[in-house]
C-alpha positions as CSV (number, residue, x, y, z in Angstrom):
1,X,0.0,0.0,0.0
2,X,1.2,3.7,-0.5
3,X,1.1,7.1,1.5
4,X,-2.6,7.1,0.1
5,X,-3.4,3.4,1.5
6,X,-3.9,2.7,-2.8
7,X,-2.3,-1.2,-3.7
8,X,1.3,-1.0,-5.6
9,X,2.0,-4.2,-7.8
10,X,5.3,-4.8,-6.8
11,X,7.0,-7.8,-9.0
12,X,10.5,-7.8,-8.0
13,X,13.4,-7.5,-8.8
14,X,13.0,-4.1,-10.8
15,X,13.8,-5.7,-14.4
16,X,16.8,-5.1,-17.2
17,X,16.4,-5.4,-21.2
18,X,17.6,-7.4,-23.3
19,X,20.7,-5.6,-23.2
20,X,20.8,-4.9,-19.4
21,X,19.7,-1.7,-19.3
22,X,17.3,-0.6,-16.4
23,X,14.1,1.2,-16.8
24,X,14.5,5.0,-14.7
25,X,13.1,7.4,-16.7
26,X,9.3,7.6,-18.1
27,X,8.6,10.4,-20.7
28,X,4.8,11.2,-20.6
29,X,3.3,12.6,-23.5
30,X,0.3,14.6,-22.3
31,X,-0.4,16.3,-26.0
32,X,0.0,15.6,-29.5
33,X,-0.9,19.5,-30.7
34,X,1.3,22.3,-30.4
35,X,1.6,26.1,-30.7
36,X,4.7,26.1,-33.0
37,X,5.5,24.4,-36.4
38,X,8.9,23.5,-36.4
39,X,10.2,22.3,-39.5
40,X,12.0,19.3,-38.1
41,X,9.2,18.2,-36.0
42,X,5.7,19.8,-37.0
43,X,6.4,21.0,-40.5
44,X,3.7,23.0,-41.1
45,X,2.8,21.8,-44.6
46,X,1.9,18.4,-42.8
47,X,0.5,19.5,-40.4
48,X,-1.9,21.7,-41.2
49,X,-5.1,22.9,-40.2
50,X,-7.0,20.1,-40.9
51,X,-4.6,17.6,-39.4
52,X,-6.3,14.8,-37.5
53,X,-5.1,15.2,-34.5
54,X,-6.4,13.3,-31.2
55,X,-9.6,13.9,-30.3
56,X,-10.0,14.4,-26.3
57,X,-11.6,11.1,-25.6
58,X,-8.4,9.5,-27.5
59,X,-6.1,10.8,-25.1
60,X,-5.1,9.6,-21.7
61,X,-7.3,11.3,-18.8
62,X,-5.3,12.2,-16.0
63,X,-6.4,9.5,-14.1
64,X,-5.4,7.1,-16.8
65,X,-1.6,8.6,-16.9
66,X,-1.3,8.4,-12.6
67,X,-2.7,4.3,-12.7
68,X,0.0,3.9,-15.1
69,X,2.8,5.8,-13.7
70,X,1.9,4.3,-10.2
71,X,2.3,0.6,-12.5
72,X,5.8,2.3,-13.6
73,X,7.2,2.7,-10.5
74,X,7.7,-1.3,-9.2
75,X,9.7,-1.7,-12.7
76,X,12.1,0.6,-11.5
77,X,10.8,4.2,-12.7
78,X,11.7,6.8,-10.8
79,X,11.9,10.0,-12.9
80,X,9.1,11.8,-14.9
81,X,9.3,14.4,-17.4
82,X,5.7,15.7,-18.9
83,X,6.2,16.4,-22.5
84,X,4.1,17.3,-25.9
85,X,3.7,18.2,-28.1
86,X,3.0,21.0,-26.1
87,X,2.3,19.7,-22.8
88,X,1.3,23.4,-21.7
89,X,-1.7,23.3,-24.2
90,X,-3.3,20.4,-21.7
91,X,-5.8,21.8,-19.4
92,X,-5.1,22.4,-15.5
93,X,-1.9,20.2,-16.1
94,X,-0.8,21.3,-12.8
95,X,-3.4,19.0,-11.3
96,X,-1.6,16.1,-13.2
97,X,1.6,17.2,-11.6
98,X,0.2,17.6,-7.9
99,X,-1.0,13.9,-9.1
100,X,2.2,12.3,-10.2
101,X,4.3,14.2,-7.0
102,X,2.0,12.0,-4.3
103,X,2.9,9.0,-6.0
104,X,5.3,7.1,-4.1
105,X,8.9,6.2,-5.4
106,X,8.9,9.3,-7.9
107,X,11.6,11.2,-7.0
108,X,11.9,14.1,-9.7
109,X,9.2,15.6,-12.1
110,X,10.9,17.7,-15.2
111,X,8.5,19.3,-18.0
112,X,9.9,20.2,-21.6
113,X,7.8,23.1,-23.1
114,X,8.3,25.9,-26.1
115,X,7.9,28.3,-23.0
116,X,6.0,30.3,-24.9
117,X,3.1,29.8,-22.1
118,X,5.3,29.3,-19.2
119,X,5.1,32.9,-17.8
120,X,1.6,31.8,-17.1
121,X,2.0,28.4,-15.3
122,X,5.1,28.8,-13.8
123,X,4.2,29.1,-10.2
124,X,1.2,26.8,-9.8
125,X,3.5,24.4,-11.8
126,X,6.0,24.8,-9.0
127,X,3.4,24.8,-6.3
128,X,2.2,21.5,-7.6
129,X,5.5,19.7,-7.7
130,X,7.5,20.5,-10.8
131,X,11.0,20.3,-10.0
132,X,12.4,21.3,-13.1
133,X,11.9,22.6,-16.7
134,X,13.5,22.3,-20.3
135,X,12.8,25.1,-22.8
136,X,13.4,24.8,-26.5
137,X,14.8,27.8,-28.2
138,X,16.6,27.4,-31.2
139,X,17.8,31.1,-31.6
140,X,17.9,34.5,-29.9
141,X,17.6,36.5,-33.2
142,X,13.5,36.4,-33.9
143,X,13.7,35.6,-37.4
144,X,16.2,33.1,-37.3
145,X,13.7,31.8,-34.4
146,X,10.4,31.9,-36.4
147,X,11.9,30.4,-39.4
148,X,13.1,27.4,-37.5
149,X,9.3,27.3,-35.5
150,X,6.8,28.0,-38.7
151,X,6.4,31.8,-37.4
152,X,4.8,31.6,-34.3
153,X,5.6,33.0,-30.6
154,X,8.5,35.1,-30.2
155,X,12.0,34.8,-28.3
156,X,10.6,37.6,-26.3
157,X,7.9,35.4,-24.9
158,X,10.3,32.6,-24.1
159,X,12.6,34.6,-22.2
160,X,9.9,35.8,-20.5
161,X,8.9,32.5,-19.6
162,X,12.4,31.6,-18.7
163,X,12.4,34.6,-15.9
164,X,8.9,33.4,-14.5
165,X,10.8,29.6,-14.2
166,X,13.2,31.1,-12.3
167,X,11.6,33.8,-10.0
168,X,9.5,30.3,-9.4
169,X,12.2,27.8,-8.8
170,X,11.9,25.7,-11.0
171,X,15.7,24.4,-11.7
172,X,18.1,23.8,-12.6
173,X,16.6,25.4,-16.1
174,X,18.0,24.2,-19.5
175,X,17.9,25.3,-22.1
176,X,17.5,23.1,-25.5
177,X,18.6,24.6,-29.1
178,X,18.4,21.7,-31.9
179,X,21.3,22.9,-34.6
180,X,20.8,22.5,-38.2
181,X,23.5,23.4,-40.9
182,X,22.4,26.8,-42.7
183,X,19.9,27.5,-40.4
184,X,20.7,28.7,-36.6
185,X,24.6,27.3,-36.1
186,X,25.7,31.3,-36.7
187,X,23.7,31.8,-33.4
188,X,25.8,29.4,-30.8
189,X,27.7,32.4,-29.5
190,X,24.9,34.7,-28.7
191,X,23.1,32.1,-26.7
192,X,25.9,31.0,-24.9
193,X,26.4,34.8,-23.8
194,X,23.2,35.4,-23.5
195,X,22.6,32.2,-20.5
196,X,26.3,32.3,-19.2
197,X,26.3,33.3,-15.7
198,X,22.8,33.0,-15.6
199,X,22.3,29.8,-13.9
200,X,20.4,28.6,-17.3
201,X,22.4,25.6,-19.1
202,X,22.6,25.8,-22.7
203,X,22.3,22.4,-24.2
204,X,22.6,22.0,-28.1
205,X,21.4,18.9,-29.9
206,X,22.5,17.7,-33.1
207,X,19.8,17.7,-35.6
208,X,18.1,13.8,-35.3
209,X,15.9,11.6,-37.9
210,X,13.3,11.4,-35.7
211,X,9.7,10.6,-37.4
212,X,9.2,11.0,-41.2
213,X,8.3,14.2,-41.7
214,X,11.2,16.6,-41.6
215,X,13.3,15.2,-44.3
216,X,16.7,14.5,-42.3
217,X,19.6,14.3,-44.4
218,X,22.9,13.7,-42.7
219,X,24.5,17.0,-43.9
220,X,22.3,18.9,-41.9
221,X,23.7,17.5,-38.7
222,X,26.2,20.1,-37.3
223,X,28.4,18.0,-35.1
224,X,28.8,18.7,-31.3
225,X,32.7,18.5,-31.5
226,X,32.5,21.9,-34.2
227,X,30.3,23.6,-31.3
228,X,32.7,22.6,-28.4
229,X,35.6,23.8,-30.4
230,X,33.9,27.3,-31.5
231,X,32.9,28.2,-27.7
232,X,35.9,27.2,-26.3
233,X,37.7,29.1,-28.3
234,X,35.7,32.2,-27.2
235,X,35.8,30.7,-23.2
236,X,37.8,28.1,-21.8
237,X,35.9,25.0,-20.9
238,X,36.5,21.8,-18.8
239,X,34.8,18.7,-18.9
240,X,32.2,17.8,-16.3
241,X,31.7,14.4,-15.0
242,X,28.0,12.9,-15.2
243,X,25.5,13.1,-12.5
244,X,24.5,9.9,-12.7
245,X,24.5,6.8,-15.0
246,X,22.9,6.9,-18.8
247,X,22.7,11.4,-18.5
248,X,22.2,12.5,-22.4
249,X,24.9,15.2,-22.2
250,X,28.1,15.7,-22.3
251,X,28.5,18.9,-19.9
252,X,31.6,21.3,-20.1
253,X,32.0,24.0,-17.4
254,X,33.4,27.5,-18.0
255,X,36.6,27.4,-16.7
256,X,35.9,31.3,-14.9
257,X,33.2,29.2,-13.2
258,X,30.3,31.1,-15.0
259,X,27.8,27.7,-15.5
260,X,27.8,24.8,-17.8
261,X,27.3,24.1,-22.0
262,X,25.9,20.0,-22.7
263,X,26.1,18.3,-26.0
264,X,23.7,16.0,-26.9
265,X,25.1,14.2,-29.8
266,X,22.7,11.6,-31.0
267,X,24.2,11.3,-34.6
268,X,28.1,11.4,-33.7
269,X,28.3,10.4,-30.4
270,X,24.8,7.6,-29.4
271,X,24.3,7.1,-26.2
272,X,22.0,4.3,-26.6
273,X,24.0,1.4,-24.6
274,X,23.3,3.6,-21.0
275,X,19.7,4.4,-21.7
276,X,16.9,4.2,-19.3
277,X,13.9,5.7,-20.8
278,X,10.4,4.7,-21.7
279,X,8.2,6.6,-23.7
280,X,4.1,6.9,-22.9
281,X,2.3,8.7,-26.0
282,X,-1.0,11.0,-25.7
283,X,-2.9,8.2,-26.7
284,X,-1.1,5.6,-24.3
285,X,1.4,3.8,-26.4
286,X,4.3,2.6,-24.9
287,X,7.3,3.1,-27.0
288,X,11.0,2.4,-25.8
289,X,12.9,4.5,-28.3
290,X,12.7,8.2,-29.7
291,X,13.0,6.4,-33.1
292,X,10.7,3.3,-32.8
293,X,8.6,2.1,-35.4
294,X,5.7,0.8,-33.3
295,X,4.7,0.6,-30.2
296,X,2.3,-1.0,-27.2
297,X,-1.3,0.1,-27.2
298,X,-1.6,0.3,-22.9
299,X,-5.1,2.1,-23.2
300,X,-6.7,-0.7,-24.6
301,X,-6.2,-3.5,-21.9
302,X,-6.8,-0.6,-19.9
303,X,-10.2,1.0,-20.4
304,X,-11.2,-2.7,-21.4
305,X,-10.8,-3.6,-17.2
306,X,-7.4,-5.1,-17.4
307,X,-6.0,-5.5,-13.7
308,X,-3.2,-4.1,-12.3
309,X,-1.1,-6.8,-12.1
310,X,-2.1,-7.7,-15.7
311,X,-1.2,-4.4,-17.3
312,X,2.2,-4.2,-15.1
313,X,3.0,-7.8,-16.7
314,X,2.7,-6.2,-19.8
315,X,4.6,-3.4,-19.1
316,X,7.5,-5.8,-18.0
317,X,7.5,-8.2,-21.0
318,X,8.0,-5.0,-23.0
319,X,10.6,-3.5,-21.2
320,X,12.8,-6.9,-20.9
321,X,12.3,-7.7,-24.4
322,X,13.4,-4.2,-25.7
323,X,16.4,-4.2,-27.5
324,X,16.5,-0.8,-28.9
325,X,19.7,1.0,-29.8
326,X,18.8,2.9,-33.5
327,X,21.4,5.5,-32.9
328,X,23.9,3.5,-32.7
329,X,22.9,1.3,-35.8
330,X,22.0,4.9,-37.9
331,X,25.0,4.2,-40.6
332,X,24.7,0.6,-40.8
333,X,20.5,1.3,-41.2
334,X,21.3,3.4,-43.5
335,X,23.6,1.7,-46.0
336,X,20.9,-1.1,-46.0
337,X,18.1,1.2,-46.3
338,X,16.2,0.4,-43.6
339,X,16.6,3.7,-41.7
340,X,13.8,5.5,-44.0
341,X,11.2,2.9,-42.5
342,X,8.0,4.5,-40.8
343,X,8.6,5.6,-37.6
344,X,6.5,7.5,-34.6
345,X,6.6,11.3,-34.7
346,X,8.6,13.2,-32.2
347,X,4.8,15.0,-31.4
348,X,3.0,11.9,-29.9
349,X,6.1,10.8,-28.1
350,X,7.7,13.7,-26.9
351,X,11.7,14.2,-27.4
């Protein structure tokens, strides 16, 4: 029984996949819309105004998302990060994260966001248990920005939003800009002035095939090494060892002591063979990779009157079965040309 006197399954030992990997981190898709278009995600030409997305009904309620996040937790979750879509477009989502902060055996909530609503939700976000929030933004200069989010919001709002995280304390804050070749990597130096000092991490993550929409081609990919070298030129940096087992980034600290830069270098550096995370999509799939082709319909057994201990068996088979590592077959996928097969968009799954 938990704090609230509700029954845990608890099938121990937590367990490992196919490739020993444990299961820490769930990613909770809460929305498949979003306010912004961004070409390598949402291109707006595909998703346009008539694009089916989920009806309310097809979605996860909020009491659907805590039973299976309180199923999570004997498998060995431990960490949550609400994500979209736009997670902010959800409806009193800081009643989900009051929610998911009384279950027992979380230990951090995070929530990745455009941030173009966060100088709204800040507070109650933080009253409700957020710990800690990512915020995409690509550039400081605004067109640069719109062109790389179809030409909505503007940086204005996000920095905004950034100051309302803060004065809420929510952190530590990161922030996320996804380079692409021709497009934004003129801009690493300003943000890395702009946040230095600042408390704020910059991170900046090499442009990914994720979905099938945004027409990846390798040469787009401006590798993480190139950054590292261009801002430490401009500032002396050390490395940082990670905080813990499987972390994305590779961190660098300013060597005057004025914050941190990460790398997340899914194309030239994978990371796959330390990752922890499962994915829940909007309409309760569970996927264990950012680049899988298919996943496990959970809502289905669920609203159907499946049992706890039968959806948690479920969950396990899945999870010790998984043998995901696409990043670190990309080339070889490739040259066979099996990398172009359908896979889930980055919108239903979050990133």
């Amino acid at each position: 029984m938990n704090a609230a006197g509700e029954h845990i399954v608890n099938l121990n030992p937590a367990p490992l996949d196919a490739l020993h990997r444990p299961l820490r981190d769930l990613r909770i898709s809460v929305m498949d819309r979003c306010n912004f278009r961004c070409p390598y995600c949402m291109p707006r030409e595909r998703f346009h105004e008539h694009y089916p997305f989920l009806k309310s009904s097809e979605r996860l309620s909020f009491d659907e998302i805590i039973r299976l996040t309180r199923l999570f937790v004997p498998l060995g979750v431990r960490k949550l990060r609400i994500t979209g879509g736009e997670p902010l477009l959800r409806v009193n989502l800081a009643d989900l994260v009051a929610d998911l902060n009384r279950i027992e055996g979380i230990e951090d909530i995070a929530l990745t966001t455009n941030g173009v609503l966060l100088s709204r939700y800040a507070s109650e976000l933080k009253a409700a248990g957020l710990a800690r929030v990512t915020i995409s933004l690509d550039s400081l200069d605004q067109a640069t920005f719109a062109a790389m989010n179809g030409g909505f919001g503007r940086v204005s709002e996000v920095l905004e939003g950034i100051e309302h995280a803060q004065a809420a304390g929510l952190g530590p804050i990161k922030v996320n800009a996804v380079m692409q070749r021709g497009i934004n990597e003129t801009g690493v130096l300003p943000l890395v002035e702009h946040f230095r000092g600042s408390g704020v991490t910059v991170r900046f993550i090499e442009y990914m095939d994720v979905g099938n929409r945004n027409d990846w081609r390798e040469q787009l990919v401006v590798p993480s090494r190139d950054l590292l070298a261009q801002i430490s030129e401009r500032w002396p940096m050390l490395p940082v060892k990670p905080e813990y087992a499987g972390e994305v980034a590779r961190r660098y600290a300013f060597a005057d002591g004025q914050g941190e830069v990460g790398f997340i270098s899914s194309v030239t550096q994978p990371f796959c063979g330390a990752c922890s995370r499962a994915r829940l999509s909007s309409d309760g799939a569970l996927y264990t990779c950012l680049f899988a082709q298919t996943g496990t319909d959970l809502r289905a057994p669920l609203r159907a009157g499946a049992s706890d201990e039968e959806l948690a068996q479920i969950m396990r088979n899945i999870w010790t079965a998984r043998t995901d590592r696409y990043s670190e077959q990309r080339a070889s996928l490739r040259a066979q040309g099996t990398a172009q097969q359908p896979k889930i968009e980055m919108n239903y799954i979050g990133g």
